[in-house]
N, C-alpha and C positions, 0 to 999 in steps of 0.2 A: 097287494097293497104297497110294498117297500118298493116296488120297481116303479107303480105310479109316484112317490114321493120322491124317487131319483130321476124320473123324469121330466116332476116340476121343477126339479132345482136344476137340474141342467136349464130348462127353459128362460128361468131365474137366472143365472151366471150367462147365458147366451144372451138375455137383454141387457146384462147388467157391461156383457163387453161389447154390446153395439153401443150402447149409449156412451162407453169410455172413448170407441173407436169413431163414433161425431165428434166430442169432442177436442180429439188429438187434431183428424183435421183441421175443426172450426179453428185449431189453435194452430197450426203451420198456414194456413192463407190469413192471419193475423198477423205471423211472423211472417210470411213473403211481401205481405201488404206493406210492412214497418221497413222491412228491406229494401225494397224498390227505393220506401221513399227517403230513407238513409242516403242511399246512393243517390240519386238524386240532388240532395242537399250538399251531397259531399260534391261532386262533381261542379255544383253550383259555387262551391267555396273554392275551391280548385283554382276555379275560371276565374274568381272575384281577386287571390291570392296573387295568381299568373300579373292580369292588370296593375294593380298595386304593385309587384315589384318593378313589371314595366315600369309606372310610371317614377317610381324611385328612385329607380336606376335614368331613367330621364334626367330627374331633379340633378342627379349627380351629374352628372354630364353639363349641363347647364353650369353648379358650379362651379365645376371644375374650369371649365372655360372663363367664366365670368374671375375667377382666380388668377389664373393666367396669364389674364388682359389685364389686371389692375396695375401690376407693377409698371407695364409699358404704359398705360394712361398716367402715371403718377409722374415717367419721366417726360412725354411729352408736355404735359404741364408745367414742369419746373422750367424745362427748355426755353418755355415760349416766353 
């Protein structure tokens, strides 16, 4: 009789670490899913970052020239 009751609780503790070890899965393709899409978003931010300081660095450039130019437009002016 004690070896049948040590053989339900083994059977007991064998369901009990299948249903932990679905679990563990279910929970890393949850965490690969979340990852993917992290990275993703990040890589998206990245690209949107990269643009933006492009364009910033444009704007600078632009002033910079538009800077540059002003003092000689102010003398042409006075000249005329």
């Amino acid at each position: 009789m004690a070896l049948q009751c040590y053989h339900l609780w083994m059977l007991d503790q064998l369901d009990a670490l299948t249903s932990r070890m679905h679990e563990l899965v279910a929970h890393v393709r949850q965490l690969r899913d979340e990852n993917h899409l992290l990275r993703t978003q990040l890589a998206t931010s990245q690209s949107e970052l990269a643009e933006l300081n492009e364009r910033i660095a444009a704007a600078t450039r632009r002033l910079d020239d538009l800077i540059e130019r002003l003092p000689r437009e102010m003398r042409q002016t006075d000249a005329a």
